[in-house]
C-alpha positions as CSV (number, residue, x, y, z in Angstrom):
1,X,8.2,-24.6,-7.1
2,X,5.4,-25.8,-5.1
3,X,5.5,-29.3,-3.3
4,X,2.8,-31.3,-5.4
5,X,3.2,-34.2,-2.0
6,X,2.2,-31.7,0.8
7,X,-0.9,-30.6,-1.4
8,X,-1.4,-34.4,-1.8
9,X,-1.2,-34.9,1.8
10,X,-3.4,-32.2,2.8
11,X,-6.2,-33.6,0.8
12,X,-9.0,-36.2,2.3
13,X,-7.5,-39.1,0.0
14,X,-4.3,-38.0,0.9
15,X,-4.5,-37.6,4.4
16,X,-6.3,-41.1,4.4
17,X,-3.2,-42.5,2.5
18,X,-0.3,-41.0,4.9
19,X,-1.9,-42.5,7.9
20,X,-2.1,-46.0,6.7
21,X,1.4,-46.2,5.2
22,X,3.5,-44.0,8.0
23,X,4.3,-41.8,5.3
24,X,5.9,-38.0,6.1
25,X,2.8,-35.7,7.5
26,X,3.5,-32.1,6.3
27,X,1.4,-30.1,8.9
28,X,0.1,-26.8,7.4
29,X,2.4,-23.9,8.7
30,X,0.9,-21.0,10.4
31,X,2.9,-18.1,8.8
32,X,2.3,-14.5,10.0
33,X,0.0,-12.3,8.0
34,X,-0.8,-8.4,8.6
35,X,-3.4,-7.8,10.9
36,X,-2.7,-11.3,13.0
37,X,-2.7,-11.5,16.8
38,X,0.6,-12.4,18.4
39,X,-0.1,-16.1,19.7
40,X,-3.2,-17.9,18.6
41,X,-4.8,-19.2,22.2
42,X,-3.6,-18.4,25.6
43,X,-0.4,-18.6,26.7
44,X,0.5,-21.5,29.6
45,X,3.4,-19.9,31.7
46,X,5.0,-21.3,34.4
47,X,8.1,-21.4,36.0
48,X,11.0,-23.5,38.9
49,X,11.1,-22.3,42.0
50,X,13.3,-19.3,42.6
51,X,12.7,-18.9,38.1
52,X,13.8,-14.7,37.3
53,X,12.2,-14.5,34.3
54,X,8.0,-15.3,34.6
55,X,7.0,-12.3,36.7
56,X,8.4,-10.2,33.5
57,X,7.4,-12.3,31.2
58,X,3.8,-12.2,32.3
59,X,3.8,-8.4,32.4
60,X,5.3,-8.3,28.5
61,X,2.9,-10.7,27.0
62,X,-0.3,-9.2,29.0
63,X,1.0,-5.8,28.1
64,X,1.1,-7.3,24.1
65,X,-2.5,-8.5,24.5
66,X,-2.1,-11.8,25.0
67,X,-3.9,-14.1,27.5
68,X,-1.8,-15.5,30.1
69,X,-2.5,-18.7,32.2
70,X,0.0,-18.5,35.0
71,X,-0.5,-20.3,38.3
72,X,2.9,-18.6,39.8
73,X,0.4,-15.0,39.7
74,X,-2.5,-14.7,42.0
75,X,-5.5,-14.8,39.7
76,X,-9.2,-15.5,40.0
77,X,-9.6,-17.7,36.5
78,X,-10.5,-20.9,37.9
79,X,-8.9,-23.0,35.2
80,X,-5.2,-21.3,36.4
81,X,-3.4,-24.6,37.6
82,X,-5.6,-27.1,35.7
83,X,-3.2,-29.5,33.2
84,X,-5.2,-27.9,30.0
85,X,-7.4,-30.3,27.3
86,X,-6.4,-30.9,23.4
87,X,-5.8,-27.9,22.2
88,X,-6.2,-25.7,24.8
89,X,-2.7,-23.5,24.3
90,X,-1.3,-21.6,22.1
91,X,2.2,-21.9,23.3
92,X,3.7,-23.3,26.7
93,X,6.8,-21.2,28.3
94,X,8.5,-22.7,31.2
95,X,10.6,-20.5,33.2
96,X,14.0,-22.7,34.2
97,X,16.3,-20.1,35.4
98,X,15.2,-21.6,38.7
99,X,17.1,-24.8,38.1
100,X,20.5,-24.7,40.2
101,X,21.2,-29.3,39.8
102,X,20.0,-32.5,37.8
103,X,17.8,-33.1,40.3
104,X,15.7,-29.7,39.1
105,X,15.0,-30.9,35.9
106,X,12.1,-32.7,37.4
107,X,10.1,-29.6,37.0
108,X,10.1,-30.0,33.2
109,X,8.9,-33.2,32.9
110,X,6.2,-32.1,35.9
111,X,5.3,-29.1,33.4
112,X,5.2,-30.8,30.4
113,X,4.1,-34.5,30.5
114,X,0.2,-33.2,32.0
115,X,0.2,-30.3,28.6
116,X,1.8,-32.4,25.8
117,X,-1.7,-32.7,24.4
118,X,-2.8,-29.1,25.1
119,X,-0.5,-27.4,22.4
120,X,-2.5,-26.2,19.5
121,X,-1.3,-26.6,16.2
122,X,1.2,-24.4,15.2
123,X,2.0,-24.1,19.0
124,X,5.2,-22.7,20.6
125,X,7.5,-24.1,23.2
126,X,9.7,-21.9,25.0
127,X,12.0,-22.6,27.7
128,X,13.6,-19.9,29.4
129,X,16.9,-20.4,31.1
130,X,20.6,-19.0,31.8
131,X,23.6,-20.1,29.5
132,X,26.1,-22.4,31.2
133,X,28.8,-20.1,31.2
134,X,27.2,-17.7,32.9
135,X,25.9,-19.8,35.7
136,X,27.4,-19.6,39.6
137,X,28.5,-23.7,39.5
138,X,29.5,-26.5,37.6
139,X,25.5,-28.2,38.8
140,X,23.9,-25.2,37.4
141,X,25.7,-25.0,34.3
142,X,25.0,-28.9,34.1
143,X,21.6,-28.5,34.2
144,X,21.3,-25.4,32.3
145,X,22.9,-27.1,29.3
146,X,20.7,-30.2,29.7
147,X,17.6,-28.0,28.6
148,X,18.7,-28.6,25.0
149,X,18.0,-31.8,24.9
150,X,14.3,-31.5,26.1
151,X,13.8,-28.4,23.9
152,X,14.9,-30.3,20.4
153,X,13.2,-33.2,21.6
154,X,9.9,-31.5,22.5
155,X,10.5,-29.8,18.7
156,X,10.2,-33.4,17.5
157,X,8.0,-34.9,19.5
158,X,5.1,-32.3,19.7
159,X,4.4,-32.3,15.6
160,X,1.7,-30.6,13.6
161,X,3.8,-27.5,13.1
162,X,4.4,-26.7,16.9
163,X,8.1,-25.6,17.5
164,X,10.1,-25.2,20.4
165,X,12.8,-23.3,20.9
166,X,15.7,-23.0,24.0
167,X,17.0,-18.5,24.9
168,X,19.2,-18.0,27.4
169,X,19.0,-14.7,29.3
170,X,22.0,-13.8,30.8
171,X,21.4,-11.6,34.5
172,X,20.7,-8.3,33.6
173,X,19.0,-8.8,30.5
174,X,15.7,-9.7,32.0
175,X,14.2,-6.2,30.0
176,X,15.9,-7.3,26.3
177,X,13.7,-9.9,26.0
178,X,10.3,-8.4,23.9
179,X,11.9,-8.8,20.6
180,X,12.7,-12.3,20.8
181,X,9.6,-13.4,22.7
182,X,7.5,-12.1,19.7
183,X,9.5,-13.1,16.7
184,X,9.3,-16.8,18.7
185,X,5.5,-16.9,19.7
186,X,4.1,-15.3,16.2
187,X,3.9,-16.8,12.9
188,X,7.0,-15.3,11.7
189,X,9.2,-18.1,13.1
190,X,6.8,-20.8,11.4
191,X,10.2,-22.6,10.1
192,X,12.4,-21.8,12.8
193,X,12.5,-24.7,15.7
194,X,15.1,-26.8,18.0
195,X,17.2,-23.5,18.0
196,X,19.4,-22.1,21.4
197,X,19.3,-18.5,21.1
198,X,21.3,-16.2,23.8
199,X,20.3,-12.6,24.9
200,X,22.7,-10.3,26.8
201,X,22.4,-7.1,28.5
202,X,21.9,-4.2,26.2
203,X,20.0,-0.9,26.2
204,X,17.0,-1.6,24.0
205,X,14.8,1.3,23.1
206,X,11.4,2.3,22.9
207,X,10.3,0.3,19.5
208,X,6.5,0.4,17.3
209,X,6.4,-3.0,16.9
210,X,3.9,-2.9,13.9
211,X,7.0,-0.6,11.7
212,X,10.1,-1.1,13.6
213,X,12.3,-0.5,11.3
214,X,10.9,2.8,10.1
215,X,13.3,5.7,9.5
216,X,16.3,2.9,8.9
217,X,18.4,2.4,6.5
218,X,19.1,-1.2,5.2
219,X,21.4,-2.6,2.5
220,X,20.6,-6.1,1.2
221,X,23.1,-8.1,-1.2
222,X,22.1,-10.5,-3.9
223,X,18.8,-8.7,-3.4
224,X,17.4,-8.9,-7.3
225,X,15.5,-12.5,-6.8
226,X,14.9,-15.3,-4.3
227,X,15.6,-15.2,-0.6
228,X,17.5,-11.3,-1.2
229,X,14.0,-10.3,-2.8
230,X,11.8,-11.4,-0.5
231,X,14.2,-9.5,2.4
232,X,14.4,-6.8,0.7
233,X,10.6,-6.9,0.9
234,X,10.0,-8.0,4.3
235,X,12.8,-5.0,5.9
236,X,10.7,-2.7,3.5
237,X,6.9,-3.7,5.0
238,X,8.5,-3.0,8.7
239,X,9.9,0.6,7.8
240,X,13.2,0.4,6.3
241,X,14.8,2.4,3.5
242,X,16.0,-0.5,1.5
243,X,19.2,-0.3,-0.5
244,X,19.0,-3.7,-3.2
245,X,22.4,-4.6,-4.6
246,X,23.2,-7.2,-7.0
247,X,25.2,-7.6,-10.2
248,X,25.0,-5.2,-13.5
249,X,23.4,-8.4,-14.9
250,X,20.9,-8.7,-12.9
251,X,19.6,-4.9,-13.7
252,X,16.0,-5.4,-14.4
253,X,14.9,-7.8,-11.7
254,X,17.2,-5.7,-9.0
255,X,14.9,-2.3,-10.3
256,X,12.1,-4.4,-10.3
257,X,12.7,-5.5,-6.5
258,X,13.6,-2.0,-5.5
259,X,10.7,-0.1,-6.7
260,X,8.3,-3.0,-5.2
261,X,10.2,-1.9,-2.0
262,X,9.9,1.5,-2.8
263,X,13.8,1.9,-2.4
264,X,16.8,2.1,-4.3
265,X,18.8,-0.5,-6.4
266,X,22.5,-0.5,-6.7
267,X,24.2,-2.6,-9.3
268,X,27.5,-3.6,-7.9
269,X,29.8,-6.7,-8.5
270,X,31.0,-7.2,-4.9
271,X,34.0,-8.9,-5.9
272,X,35.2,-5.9,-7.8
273,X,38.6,-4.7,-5.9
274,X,37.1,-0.9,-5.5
275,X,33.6,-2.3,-4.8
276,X,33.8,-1.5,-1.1
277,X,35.1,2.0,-1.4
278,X,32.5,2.6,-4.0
279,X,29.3,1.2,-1.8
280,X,30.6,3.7,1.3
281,X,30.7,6.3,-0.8
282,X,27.4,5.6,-2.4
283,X,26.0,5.1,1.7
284,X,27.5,7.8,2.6
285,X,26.6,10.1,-0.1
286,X,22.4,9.1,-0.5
287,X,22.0,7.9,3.4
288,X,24.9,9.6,5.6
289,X,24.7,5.4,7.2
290,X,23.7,2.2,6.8
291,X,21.8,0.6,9.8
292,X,21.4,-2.4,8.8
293,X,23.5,-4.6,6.4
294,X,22.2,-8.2,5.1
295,X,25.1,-9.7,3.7
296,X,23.0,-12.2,0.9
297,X,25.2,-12.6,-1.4
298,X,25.9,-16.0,-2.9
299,X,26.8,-18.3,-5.3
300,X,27.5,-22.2,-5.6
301,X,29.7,-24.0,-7.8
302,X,29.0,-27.7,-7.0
303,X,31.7,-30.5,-7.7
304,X,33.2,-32.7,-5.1
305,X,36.6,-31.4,-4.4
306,X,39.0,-33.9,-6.0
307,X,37.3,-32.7,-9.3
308,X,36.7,-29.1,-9.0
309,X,38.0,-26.4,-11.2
310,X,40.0,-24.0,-9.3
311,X,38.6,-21.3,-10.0
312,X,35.2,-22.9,-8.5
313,X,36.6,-22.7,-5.4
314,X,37.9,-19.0,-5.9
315,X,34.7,-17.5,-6.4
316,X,32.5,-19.0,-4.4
317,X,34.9,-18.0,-1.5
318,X,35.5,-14.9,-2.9
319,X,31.8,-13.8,-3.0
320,X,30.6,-15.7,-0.5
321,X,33.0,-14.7,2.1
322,X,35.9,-12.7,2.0
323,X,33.3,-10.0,-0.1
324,X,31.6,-9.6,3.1
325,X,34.8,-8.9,5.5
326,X,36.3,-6.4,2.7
327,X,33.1,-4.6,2.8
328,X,32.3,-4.8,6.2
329,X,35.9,-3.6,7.0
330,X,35.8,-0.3,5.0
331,X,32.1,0.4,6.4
332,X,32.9,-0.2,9.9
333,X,36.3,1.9,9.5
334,X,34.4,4.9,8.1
335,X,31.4,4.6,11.0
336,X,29.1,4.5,8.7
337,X,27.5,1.9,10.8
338,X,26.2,3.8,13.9
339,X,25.2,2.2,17.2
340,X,22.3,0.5,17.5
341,X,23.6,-0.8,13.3
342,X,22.8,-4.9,13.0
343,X,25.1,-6.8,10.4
344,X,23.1,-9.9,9.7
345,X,25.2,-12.5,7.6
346,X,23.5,-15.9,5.6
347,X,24.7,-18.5,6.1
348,X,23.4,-22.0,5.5
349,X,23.1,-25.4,7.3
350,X,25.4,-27.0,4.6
351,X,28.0,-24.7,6.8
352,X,27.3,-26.3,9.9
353,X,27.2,-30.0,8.7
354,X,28.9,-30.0,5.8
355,X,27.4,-31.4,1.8
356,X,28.9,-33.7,-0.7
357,X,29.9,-31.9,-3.5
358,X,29.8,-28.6,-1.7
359,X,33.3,-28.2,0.2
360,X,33.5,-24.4,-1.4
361,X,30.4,-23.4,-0.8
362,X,30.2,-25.4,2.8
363,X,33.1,-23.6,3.8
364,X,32.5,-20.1,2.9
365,X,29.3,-20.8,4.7
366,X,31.2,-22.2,7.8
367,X,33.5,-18.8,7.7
368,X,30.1,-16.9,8.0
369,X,29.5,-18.1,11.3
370,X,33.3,-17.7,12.1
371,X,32.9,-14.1,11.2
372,X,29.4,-13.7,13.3
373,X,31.4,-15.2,16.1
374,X,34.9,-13.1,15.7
375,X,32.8,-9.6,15.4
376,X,30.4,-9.8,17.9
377,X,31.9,-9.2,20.9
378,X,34.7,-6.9,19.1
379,X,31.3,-4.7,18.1
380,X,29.2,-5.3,21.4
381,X,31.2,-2.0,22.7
382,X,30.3,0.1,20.0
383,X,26.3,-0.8,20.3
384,X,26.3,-3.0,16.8
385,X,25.1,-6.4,16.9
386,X,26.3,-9.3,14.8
387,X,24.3,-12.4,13.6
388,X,23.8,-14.8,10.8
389,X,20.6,-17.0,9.6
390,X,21.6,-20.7,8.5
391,X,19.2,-21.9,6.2
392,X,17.8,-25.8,5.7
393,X,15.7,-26.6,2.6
394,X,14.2,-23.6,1.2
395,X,11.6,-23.3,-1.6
396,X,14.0,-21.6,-4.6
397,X,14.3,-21.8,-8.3
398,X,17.8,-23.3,-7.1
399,X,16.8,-25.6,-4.8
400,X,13.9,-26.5,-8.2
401,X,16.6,-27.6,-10.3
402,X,17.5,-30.1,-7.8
403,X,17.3,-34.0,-9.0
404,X,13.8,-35.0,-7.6
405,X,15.1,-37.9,-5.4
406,X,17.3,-35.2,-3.5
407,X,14.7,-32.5,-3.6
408,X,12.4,-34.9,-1.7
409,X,15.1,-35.3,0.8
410,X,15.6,-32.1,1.5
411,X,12.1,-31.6,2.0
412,X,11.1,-34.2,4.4
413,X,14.4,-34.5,6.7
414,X,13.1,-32.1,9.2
415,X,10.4,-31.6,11.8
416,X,7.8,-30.1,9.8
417,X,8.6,-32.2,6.8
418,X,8.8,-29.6,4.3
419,X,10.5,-27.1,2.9
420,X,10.6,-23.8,4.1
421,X,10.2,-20.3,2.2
422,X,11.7,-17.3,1.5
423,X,9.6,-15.7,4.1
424,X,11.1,-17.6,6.5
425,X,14.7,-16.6,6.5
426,X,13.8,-12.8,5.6
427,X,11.6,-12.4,8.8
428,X,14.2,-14.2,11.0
429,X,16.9,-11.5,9.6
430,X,14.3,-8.7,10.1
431,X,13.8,-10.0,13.9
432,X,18.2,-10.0,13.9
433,X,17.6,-6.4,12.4
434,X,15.3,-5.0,15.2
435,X,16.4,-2.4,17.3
436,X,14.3,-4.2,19.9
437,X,17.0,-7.0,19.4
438,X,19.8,-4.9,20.7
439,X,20.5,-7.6,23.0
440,X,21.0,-10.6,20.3
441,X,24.7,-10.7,19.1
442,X,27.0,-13.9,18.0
443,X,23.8,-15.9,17.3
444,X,24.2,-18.1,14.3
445,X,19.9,-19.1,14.0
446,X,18.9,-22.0,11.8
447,X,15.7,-21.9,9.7
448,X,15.5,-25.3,8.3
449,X,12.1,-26.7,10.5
450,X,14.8,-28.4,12.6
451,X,16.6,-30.2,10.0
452,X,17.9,-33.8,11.3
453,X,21.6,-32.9,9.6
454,X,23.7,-30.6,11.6
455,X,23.4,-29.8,15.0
């Protein structure tokens, strides 16, 4: 369904109207398409004293192509150092690993008060650092943890589609960082902002960036419409072998989706008692593995609790939930997910903060990120990463059938005030689904244009 007030407000009349009455400014979102450069503009990097991760940084994004303004590397560009006018910058990264007390956070403000102007629209914020519990002190970890704030304020104070966006690289992992830093500066994170993502040390391998996913084999549930189509499309473009699974009911669309991704489509009710046994076999049989599994599946049965039929409740877990340990049991006791394999749950904000009239759904949701957080590290020794996407307002033929007043909500409670698109969650999983992202486990990722509910 498209959003008839962002086309409004994009329009000279419209424009003209938002400005005099302070109403919600959707900026126009700038989403990757094939053939794009990485960052639009130079990149401003710069880092605290004593900061591990600029000198690398600088070498990854000049090896990428990128321009690099960086007054920390000896340069002849005279404008190195200068503050930067409107629009100068594609993105700013600070380097904060360097900050060891309170009193270091001076250096942000020092970065950022002389560029908040500079950032192009569209821009990216980055803010490099070490997470608190891996830091040498209590001051370090203090300060550390006080980049969140400044990173989800700069994701609302910036505007016109910038984001900004906190990763904290644990020692060691100083080479697992490509993956993240182009999924964050690129257009494929155009609805993913305010969000703390953590990398760990891993063994990340060589990786084509423009098919990275080619020779893989990837299983998507709930994959015949919606945000499973569009997944099932976006893991397709970048080289997988998709496997798209949905119900027997759902035949025609699920074949439709599968030959459009030149794969294969599976009908399979997932609830079914022998449905895991029978999706190994079928993995096993057609694939020998499954690299990467996209556990999509979902279904709502709305009804505040004190009036909600039983069996409400019962499926909604039972899909939504307990589907995904059954199956991820019997796969991961068989090996047919090999190291380097990514399981990549979805979840959904309504699991971090909670909805009226959702309690089912907002708790299988909420058991999602349990699971993401109970597997990872059980998996880290085997080479398999765990993570889930979470999310906000999303352009669906669900979300369409919402009563107007709360579809508006939805829409403008967030940084970009709009909703986002199915695009958006499938290229945040395909980022989770990298096998340059072999450092990236127990991240639960939002993609709800930093949503004011939740966290």
């Amino acid at each position: 369904m498209s959003d008839r007030y962002a086309s409004f407000a994009h329009t000279g009349p419209g424009r003209a109207l938002v400005r005099r009455l302070g109403l919600p400014d959707p900026p126009r979102l700038r989403r990757h398409r094939p053939g794009d450069p990485l960052i639009h503009g130079p990149v401003r990097l710069d880092a605290a004293r004593g900061g591990r991760l600029a000198q690398p940084v600088h070498a990854l994004l000049a090896a990428a192509g990128v321009e690099v303004s960086d007054p920390s590397v000896a340069t002849t560009d005279p404008n190195d150092g200068a503050p930067g006018q409107v629009g100068t910058y594609g993105a700013l990264v600070y380097d904060a690993t360097g900050i060891t007390d309170s009193t270091g956070l001076r250096a942000l403000f020092d970065f950022f008060h002389p560029l908040a102007r500079a950032l192009r629209p569209s821009g990216r914020v980055i803010v490099l650092g070490t997470a608190p519990e891996s830091c040498g002190g209590p001051r370090e970890a203090t300060a550390q943890r006080a980049l969140e704030g400044l990173v989800r304020s700069i994701g609302k104070e910036f505007g016109r589609g910038s984001t900004a966006q906190l990763v904290y690289v644990a020692p060691g992992a100083e080479h697992a960082i490509e993956s993240t830093l182009r999924f964050l500066l690129s257009g494929r994170s155009a609805y993913v902002s305010g969000q703390v993502i953590r990398i760990t040390p891993a063994e990340v391998p060589e990786v084509d960036w423009d098919r990275p996913l080619a020779g893989r084999v990837a299983l998507v549930t709930g994959a015949a419409r919606g945000i499973g189509a569009t997944i099932a499309e976006v893991l397709a473009a970048e080289g997988a072998r998709v496997v798209a699974l949905d119900v027997p009911a759902a035949g025609d669309a699920l074949a439709e989706v599968a030959n459009a991704a030149g794969g294969t489509a599976l009908q399979l009710d997932l609830t079914a008692p022998d449905a895991p046994t029978r999706l190994a076999d079928h993995l096993a049989e057609r694939h020998g593995r499954v690299d990467v599994v996209v556990h999509n599946a979902g279904i709502t049965r709305d009804r505040t609790i004190g009036r909600m039929n039983p069996d409400w409740w019962d499926s909604v877990l039972e899909v939504n939930l307990s589907s995904q340990e059954r199956i991820n049991d019997v796969l991961l006791e068989r090996e047919l997910v090999p190291a380097g394999g990514r399981l990549i749950g979805v979840s959904s904000i309504a699991g971090i903060a909670g909805n009226r009239g959702q309690t089912n759904y907002a708790t299988s949701k909420a058991g999602v990120i349990g699971l993401v957080q109970a597997l990872a590290p059980q998996l880290a020794p085997r080479g398999i990463t765990v993570n889930a996407v979470a999310p906000g307002f999303v352009e669906t033929r669900m979300t369409a059938r919402m009563p107007v007043l709360l579809r508006e909500a939805g829409r403008r409670m967030n940084s970009m005030a709009q909703g986002g698109l199915p695009v958006d969650v499938a290229q945040t999983v395909a980022w989770f689904a990298s096998p340059g992202s072999a450092g990236i486990t127990g991240n639960v990722i939002r993609v709800c244009g930093q949503s004011l509910l939740g966290a």
